[in-house]
Structure formats: C-alpha cells, structure tokens
Backbone as a ProteinNet text record, in pm:
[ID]
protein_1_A
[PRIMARY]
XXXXXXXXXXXXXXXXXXXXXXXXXXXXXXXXXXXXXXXXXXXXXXXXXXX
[TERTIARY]
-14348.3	-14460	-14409.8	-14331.7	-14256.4	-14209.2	-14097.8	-14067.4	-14179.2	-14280.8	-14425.3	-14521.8	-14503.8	-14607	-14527.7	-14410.2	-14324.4	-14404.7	-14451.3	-14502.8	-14653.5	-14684.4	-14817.5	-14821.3	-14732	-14703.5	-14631.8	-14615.1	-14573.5	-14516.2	-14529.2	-14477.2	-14567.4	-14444.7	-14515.6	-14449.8	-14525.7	-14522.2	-14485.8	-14422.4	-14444.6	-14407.9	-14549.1	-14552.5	-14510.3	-14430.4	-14447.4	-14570.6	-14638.3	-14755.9	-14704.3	-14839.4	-14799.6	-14925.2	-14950.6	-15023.1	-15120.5	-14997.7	-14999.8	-15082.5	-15086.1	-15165.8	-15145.8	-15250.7	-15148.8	-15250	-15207.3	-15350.6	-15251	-15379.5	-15320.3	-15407	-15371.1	-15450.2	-15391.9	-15467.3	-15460.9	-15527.6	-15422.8	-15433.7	-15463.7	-15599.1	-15688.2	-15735.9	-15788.6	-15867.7	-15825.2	-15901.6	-15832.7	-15895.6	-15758.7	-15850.8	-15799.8	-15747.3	-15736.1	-15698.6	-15736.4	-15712.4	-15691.2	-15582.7	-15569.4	-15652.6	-15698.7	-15747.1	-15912.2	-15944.7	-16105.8	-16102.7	-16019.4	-16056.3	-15972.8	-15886.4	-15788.2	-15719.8	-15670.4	-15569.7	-15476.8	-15378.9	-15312.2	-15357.2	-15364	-15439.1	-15326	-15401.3	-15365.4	-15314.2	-15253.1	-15133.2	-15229.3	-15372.4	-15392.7	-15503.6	-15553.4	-15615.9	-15597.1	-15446.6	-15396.9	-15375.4	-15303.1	-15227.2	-15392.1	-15494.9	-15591.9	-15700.2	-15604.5	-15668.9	-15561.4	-15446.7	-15363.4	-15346.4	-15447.4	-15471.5	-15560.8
-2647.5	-2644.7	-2638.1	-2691.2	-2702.7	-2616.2	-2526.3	-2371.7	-2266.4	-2305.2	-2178.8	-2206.5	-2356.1	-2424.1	-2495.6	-2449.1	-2558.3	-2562.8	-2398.5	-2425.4	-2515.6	-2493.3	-2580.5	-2736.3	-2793.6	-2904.3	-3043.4	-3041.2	-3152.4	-3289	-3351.7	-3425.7	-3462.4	-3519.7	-3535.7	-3679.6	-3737.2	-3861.9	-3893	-3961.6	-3966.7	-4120.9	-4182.2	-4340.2	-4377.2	-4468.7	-4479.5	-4545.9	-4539	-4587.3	-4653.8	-4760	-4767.8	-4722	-4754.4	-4698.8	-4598.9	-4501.9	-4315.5	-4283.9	-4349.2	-4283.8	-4175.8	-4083.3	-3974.4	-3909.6	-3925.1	-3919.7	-3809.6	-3757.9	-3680	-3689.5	-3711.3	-3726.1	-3628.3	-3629.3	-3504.2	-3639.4	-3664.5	-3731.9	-3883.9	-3939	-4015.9	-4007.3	-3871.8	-3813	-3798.3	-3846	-3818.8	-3647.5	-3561.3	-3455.7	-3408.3	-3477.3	-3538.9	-3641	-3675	-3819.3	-3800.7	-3801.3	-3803	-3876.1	-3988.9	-4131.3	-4074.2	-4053	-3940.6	-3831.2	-3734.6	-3592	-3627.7	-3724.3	-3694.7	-3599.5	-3556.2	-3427.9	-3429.3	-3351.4	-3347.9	-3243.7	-3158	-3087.2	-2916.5	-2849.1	-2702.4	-2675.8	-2605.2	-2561	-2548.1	-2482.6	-2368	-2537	-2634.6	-2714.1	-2759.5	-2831.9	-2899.5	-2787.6	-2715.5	-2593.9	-2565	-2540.9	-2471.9	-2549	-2703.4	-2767	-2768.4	-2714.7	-2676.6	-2557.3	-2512	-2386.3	-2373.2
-11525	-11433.3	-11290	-11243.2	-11084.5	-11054.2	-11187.2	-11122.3	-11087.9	-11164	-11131.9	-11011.3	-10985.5	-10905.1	-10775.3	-10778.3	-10648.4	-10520	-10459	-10343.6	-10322.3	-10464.2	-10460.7	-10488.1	-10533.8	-10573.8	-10468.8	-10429.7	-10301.4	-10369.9	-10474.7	-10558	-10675.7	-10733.8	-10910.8	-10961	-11010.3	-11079.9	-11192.2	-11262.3	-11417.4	-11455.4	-11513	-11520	-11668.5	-11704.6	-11835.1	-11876.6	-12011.1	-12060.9	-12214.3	-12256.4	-12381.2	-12487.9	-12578.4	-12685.4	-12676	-12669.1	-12652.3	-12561.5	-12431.3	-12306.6	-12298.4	-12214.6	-12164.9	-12082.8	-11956	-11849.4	-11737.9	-11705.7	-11560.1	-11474.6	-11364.6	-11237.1	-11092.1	-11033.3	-10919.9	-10777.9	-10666.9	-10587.1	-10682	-10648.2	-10781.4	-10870	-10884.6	-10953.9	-11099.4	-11222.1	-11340.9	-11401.4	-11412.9	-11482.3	-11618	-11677.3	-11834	-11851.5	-11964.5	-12020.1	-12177.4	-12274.1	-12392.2	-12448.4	-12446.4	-12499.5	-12511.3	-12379.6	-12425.3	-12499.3	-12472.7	-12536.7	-12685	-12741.4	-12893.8	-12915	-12775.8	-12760.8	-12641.6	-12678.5	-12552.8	-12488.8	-12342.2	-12281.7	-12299.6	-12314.9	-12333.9	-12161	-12166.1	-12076.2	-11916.7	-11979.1	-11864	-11802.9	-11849.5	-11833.3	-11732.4	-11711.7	-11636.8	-11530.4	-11553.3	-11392	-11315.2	-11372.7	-11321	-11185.9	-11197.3	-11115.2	-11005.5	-10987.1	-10880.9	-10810.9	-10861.4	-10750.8	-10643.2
[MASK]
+++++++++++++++++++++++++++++++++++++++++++++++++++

C-alpha cells in the first residue's frame, strides 16, 4: 500500500490488538472494522478512502 500511496499517505500506524481485531481508521474515523462486517476488507475498500 505505501509504494502505490506514498505521496498520499503522511504516516501509518499499526497497533497490536487481541481477539482478532482488525480495524482501520483514517485520522479518527473508523472505515472498517472486522468485528462488524466478519471479514477482512477487500483491497479496493480500504485504498478508496485515500484518495
């Protein structure tokens, strides 16, 4: 994701979690959350909120 998105990206986080979190957030904003949807998020899900 950082080689396609470097100029758009300014920094990136990665928290550890425990019983299989798996959340992404944009500033605060959550725009997936594994634990709601019972999936992990398809590729274009996540990038499409960095443009």
């Amino acid at each position: 994701m950082l080689d396609n998105h470097e100029q758009t990206i300014e920094s990136l986080e990665l928290l550890p979690s425990g019983g299989g979190a798996f959340e992404v957030k944009l500033d605060d904003t959550l725009i997936f959350s594994k634990h709601q949807e019972g999936r992990f998020p398809e590729h274009d899900e996540v990038l499409k909120h960095l443009s």
